[in-house]
C-alpha positions as CSV (number, residue, x, y, z in Angstrom):
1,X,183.1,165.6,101.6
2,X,183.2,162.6,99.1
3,X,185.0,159.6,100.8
4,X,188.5,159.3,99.7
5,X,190.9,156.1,99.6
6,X,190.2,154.4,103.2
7,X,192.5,155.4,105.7
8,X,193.9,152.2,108.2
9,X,192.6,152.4,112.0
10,X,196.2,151.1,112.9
11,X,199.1,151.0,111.3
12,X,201.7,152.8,109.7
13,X,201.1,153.4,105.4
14,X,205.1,153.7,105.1
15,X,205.3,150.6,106.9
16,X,202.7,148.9,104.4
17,X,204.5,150.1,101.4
18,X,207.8,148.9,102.6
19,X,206.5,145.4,102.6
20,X,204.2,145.9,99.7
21,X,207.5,147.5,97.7
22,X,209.1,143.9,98.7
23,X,206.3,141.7,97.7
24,X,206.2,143.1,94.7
25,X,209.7,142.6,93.5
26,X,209.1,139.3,94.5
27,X,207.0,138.6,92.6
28,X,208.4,140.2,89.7
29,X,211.0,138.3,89.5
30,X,208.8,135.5,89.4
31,X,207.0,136.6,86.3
32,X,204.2,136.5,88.2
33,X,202.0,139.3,86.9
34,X,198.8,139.6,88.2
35,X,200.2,139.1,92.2
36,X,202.4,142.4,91.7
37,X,199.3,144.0,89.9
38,X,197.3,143.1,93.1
39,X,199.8,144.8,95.4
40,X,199.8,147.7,92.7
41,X,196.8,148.7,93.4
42,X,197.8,148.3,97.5
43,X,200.7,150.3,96.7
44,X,198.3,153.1,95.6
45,X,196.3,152.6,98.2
46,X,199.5,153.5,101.1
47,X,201.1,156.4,98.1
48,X,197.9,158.2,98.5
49,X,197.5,158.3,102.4
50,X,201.4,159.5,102.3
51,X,200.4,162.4,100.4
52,X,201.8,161.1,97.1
53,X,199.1,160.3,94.7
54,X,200.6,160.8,91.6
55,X,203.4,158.0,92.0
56,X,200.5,155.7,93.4
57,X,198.6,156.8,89.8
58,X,201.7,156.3,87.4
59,X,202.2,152.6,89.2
60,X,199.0,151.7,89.0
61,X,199.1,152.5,85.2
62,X,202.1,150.5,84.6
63,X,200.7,147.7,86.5
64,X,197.4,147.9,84.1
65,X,199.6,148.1,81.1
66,X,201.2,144.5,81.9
67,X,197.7,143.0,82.4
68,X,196.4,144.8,79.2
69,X,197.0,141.6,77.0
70,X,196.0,139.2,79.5
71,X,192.5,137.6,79.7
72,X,190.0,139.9,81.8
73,X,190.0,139.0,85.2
74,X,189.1,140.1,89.0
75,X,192.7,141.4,89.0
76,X,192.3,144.0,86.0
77,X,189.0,145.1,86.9
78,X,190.5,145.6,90.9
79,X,193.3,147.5,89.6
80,X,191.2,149.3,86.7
81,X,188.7,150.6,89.5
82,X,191.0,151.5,91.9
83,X,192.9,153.3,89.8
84,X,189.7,155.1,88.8
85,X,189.4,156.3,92.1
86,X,192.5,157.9,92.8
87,X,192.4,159.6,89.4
88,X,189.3,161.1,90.0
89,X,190.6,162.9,93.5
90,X,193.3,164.2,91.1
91,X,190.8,165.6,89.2
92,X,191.5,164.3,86.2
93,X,187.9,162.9,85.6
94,X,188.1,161.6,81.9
95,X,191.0,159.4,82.6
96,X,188.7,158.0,85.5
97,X,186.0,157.4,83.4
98,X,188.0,155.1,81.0
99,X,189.5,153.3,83.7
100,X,186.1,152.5,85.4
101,X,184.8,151.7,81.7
102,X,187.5,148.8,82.1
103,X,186.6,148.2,85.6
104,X,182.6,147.9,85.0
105,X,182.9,146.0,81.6
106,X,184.8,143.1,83.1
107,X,183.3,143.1,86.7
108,X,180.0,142.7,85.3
109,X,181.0,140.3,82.6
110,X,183.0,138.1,85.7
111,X,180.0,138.7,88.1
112,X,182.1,140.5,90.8
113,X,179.6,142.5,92.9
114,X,182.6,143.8,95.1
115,X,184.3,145.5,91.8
116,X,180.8,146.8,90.8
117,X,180.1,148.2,93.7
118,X,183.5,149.8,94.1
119,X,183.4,150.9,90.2
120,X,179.9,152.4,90.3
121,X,180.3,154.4,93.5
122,X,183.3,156.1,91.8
123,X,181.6,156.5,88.3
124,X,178.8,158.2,90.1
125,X,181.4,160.8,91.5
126,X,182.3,161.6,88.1
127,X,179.0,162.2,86.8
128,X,178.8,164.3,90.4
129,X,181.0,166.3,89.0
130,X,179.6,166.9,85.2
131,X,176.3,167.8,86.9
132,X,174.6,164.7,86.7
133,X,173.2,164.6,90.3
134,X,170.1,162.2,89.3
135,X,172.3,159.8,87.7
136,X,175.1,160.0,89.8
137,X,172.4,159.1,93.1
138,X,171.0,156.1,90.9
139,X,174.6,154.6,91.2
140,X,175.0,155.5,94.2
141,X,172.0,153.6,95.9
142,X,172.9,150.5,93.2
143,X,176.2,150.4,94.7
144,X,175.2,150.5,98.0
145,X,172.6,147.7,97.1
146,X,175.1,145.7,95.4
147,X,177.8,146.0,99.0
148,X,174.9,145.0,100.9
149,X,173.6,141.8,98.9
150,X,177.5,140.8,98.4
151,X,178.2,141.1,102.2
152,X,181.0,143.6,101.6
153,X,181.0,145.7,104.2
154,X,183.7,147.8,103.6
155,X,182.0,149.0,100.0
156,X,179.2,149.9,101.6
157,X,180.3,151.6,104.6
158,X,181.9,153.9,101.8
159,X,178.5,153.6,99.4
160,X,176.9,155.2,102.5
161,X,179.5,158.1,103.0
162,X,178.9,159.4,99.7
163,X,175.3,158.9,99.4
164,X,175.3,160.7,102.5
165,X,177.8,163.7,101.2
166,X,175.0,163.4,97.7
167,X,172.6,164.4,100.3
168,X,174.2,167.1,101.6
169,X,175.4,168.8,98.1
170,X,171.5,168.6,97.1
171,X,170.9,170.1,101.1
172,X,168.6,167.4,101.7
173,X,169.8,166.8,105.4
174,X,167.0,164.6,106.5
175,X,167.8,161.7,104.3
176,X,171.5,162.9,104.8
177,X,170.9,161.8,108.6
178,X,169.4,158.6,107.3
179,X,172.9,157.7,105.6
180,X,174.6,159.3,108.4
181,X,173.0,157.0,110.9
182,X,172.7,153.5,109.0
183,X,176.1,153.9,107.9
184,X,177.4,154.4,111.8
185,X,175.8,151.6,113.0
186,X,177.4,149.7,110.2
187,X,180.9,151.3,110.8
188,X,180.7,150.1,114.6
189,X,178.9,146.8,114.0
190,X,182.3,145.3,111.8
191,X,184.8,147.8,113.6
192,X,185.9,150.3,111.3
193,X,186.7,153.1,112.9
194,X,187.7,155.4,110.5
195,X,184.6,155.3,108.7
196,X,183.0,155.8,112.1
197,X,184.8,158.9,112.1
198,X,184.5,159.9,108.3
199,X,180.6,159.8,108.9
200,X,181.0,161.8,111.9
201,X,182.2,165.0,110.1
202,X,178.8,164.5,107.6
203,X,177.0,164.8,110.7
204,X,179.2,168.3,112.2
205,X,178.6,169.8,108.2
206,X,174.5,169.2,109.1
207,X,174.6,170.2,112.7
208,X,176.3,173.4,111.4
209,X,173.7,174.3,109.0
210,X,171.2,173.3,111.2
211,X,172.4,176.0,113.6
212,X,173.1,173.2,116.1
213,X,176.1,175.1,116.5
214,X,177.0,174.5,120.4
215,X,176.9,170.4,119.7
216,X,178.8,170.8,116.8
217,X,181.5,172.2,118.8
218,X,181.3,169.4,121.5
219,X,182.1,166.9,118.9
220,X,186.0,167.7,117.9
221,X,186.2,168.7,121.5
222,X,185.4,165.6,122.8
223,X,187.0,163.8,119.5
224,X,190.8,162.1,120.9
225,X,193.9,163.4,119.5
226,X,195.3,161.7,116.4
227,X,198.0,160.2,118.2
228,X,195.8,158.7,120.6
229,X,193.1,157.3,117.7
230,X,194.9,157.6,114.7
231,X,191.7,157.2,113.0
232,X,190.0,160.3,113.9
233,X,192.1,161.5,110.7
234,X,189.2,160.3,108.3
235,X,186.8,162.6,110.3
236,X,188.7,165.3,111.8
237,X,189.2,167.9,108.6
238,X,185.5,168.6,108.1
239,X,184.7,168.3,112.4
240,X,187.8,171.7,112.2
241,X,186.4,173.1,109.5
242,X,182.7,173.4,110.9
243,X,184.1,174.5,114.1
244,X,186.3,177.3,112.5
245,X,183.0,178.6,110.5
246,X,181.3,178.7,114.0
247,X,184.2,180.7,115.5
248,X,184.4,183.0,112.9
249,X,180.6,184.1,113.0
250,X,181.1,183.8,116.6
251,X,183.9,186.6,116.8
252,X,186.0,183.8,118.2
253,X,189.2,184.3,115.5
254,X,191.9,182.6,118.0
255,X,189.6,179.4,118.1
256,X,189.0,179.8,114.0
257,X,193.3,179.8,113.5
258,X,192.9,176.8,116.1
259,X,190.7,174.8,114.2
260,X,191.9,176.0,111.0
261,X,195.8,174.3,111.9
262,X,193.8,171.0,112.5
263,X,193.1,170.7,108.5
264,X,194.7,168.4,106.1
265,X,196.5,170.6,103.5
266,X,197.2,169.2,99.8
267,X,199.1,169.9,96.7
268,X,196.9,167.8,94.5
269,X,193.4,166.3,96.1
270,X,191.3,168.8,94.6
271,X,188.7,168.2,97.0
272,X,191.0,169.3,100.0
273,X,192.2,172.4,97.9
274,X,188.9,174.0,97.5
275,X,187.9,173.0,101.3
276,X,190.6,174.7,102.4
277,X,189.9,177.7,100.3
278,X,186.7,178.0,101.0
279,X,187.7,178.0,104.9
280,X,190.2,180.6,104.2
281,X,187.8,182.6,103.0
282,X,185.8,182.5,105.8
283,X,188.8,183.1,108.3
284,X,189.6,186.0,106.5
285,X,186.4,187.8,105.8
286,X,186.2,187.4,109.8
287,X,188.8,189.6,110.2
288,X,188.0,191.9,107.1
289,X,190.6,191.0,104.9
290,X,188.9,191.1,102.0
291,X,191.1,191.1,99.0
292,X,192.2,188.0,100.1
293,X,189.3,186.8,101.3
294,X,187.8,187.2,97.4
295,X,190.7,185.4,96.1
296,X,190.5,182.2,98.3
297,X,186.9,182.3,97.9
298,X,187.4,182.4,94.1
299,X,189.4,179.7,93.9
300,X,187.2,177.6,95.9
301,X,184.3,178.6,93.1
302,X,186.7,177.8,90.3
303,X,186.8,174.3,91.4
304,X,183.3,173.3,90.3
305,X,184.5,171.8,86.8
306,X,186.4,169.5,89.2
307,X,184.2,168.7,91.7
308,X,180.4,169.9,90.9
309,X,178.4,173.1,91.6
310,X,176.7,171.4,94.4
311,X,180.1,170.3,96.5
312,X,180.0,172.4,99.5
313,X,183.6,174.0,99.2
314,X,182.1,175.4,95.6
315,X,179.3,176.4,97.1
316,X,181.0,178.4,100.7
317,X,183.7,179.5,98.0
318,X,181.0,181.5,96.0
319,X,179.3,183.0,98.7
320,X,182.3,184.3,100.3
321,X,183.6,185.7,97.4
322,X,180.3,187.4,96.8
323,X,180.3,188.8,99.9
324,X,183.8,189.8,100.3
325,X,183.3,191.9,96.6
326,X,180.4,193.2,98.3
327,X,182.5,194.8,101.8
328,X,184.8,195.7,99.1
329,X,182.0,198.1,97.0
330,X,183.2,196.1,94.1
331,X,179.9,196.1,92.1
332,X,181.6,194.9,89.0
333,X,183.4,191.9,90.2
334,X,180.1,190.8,92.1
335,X,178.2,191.5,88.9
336,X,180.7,188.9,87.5
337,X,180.3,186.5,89.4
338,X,176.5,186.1,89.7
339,X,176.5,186.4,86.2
340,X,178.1,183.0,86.2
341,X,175.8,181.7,88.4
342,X,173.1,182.9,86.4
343,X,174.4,181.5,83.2
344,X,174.0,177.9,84.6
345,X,170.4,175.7,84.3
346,X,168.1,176.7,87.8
347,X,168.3,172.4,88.3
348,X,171.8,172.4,88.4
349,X,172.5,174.7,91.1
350,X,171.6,174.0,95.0
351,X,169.2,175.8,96.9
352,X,171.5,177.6,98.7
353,X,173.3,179.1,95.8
354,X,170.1,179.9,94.5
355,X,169.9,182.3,97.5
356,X,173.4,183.4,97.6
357,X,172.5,184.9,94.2
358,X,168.8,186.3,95.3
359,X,170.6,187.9,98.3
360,X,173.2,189.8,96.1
361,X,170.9,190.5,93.3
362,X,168.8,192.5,96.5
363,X,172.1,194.5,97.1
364,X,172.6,195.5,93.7
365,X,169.5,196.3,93.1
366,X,168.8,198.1,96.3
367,X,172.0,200.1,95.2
368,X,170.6,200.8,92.0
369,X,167.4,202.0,93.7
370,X,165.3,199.1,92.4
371,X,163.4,198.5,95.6
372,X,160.5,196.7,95.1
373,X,163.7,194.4,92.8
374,X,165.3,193.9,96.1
375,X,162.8,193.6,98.5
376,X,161.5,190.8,96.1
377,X,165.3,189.2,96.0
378,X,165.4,189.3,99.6
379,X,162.7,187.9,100.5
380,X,163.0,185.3,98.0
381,X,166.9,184.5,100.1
382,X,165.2,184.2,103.2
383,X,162.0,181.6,101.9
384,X,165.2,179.3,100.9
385,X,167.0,179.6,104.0
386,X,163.9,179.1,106.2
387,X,162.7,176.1,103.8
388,X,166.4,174.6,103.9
389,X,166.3,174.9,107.8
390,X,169.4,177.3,108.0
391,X,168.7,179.7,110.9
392,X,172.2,181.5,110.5
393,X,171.8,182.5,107.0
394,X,168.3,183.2,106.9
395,X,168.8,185.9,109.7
396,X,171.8,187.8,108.2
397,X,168.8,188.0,104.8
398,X,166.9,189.1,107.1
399,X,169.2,191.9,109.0
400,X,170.4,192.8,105.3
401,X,167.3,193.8,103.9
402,X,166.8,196.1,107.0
403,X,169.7,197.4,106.7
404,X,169.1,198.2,102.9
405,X,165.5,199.0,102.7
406,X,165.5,200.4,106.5
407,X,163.4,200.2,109.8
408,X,160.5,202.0,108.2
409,X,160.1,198.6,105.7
410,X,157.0,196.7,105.4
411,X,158.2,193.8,108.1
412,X,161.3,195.2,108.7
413,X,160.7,195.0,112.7
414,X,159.7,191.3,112.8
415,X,162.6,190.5,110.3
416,X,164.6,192.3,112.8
417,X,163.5,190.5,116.0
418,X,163.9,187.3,114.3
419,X,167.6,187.9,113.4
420,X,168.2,189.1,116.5
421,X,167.0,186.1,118.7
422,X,168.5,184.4,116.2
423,X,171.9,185.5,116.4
424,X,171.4,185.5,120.2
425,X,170.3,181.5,120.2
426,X,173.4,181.2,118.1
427,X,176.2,182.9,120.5
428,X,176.9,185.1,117.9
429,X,178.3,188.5,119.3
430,X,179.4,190.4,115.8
431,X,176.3,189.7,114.2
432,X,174.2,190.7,117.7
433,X,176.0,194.1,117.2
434,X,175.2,194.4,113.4
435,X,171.2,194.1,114.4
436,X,171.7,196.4,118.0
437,X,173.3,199.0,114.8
438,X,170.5,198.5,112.6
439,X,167.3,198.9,115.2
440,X,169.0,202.0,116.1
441,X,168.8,203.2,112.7
């Protein structure tokens, strides 16, 4: 998950746009321009952590407007890159470009390292989000440089989160850990617990694909309750949502509601939209749902303009709508969607879609008795998997091609020991069953 507007480790946001609300008349009155644009940009800041981004976006571009004639100064190029920020969580990523063209052209005229840092983390999002990963990771690392040399620790604790969640999109979870850890230590050296806590959920998304399933688990167990730490908030949505993926494979659907009624839900952060989706999907296709398991998963998938083909809600959202079109028999709407996968340039996908798609062309073309095809696609899934370090996903390739090409399959009884112990290291009853079914023929 991309790190979001802060959230406080105290303190009540209503509270804090009371007083800014206040301050800002004050000043006003006053005529004193640039101080209410300064607490414009706070104002967002405290609309967006009460759920009401929009109003913090049309103040914040009123706010510009009055500074629009005024000599370039910190003030603009705060508010410009701020307002960047939130626009970009809307989704509306070309009017966050042109507000972090403002933001860059006048922090970097003004030498303000802060504003760079700030501007360039969030411009990097954007070209995230047009598919520009290498470009987008260039900013990234110059933004964290540009936190760390300006002594601001607040820009880089949030430099690390998304170089960390850049990691992750490309599934390179070693230097994701890297992020994960520096940026901890950085979170508890100055205090800030919330980004403590942000990090933490970066490191449940790589414990779940690294099958480290049980530790996962012991994280948001041992996590406090919001009211206790109110800023387990910043972490606690993707620590849920890993923990409901591992109850559903697990069988454990009570535990997946559980966790599910922990998430954050949204009517306009894109980013929280899809996530959810995608963790619908999941619930759902757990409990063989499927209809509406394809639907949230496709909605999830249709995010990608908005957020990249890399995010991992886009990514969970098109594997579980493939597979839930494939319970269904629906050859034709599985067809359709890897044949927008397959439209897209090989370097712009991540690895694991790239096996999502191998793995269903197998089915297809096992269907269409294309063997050698499938055998080919399969074991083209399961290379990925095992080179990504995903035990979970490469054993159900595994139990899938037996199941498809059959016990009598060149390999098909080591494939089918290694899915078993697999799914028995994992704790993973419904998926023990599926391989007990398939060595029995």
């Amino acid at each position: 998950m991309r790190a979001p507007l802060p959230r406080p480790d105290d303190g009540d946001p209503a509270d804090a746009l009371s007083a800014f609300e206040r301050s800002h008349t004050l000043f006003s009155e006053q005529g004193l321009h640039h101080d209410a644009a300064r607490l414009s940009a706070r104002m967002g800041e405290a609309l967006w952590l009460l759920g009401r981004p929009d109003e913090g976006a049309v103040r914040m571009e009123q706010a510009l407007g009055s500074l629009s004639e005024d000599e370039q100064d910190r003030d603009l190029a705060t508010l410009a890159a701020q307002m960047g920020r939130i626009l970009f969580f809307l989704g509306r990523l070309d009017d966050a470009w042109d507000r972090l063209e403002v933001a860059l052209r006048t922090a970097e005229a003004m030498w303000l390292p802060d504003v760079l840092s700030e501007a360039l983390n969030t411009k990097a999002l954007v070209l995230s989000s047009r598919d520009r990963p290498e470009e987008s990771l260039a900013l990234l690392t110059r933004s964290l440089e540009l936190a760390r040399e300006g002594d601001v620790p607040h820009s880089a604790l949030r430099a690390y989160s998304n170089l960390s969640n850049h990691m992750m999109e490309l599934e390179r979870w070693d230097d994701a850990a890297t992020y994960q850890e520096e940026g901890g230590k950085l979170a508890e050296r100055v205090g800030s617990r919330s980004s403590w806590w942000f990090l933490q959920q970066h490191v449940g998304f790589r414990l779940l694909a690294g099958g480290r399933w049980d530790e996962m688990l012991a994280m948001i167990e041992a996590s406090p309750a919001p009211e206790d730490d109110p800023a387990v908030v910043s972490g606690r949505d993707g620590l849920a949502w890993a923990a409901m993926l591992i109850s559903a494979r697990r069988g454990r659907l009570e535990d997946a509601d559980r966790y599910a009624a922990m998430w954050s839900r949204s009517e306009t952060d894109v980013q929280l939209l899809a996530g959810a989706a995608a963790g619908d999907a999941d619930r759902l296709l757990a409990r063989h749902q499927l209809e509406a398991a394809l639907e949230r998963g496709r909605f999830a998938f249709d995010s990608r303009n908005a957020l990249s083909l890399r995010h991992g809600a886009v990514r969970d959202g098109f594997r579980a709508a493939c597979e839930a079109a494939l319970e269904l028999g629906d050859a034709e709407t599985l067809t359709e969607l890897l044949a927008l996968v397959e439209a897209i340039p090989p370097g712009l996908l991540a690895p694991s879609t790239r096996a999502t798609r191998e793995r269903m062309r197998g089915h297809l073309d096992a269907t269409d008795g294309r063997i050698e095809d499938a055998e080919r696609r399969f074991r083209s899934a399961a290379q990925i998997y095992g080179e990504l370090g995903m035990p979970f996903e490469r054993a159900v390739v595994l139990l899938e091609r037996v199941e498809r090409l059959g016990t009598g399959a060149p390999g098909a009884v080591d494939d089918l020991r290694e899915a078993s112990q697999t799914f028995e290291d994992l704790a993973a009853p419904p998926w023990q069953e599926r391989a007990r079914a398939a060595a029995s023929g």
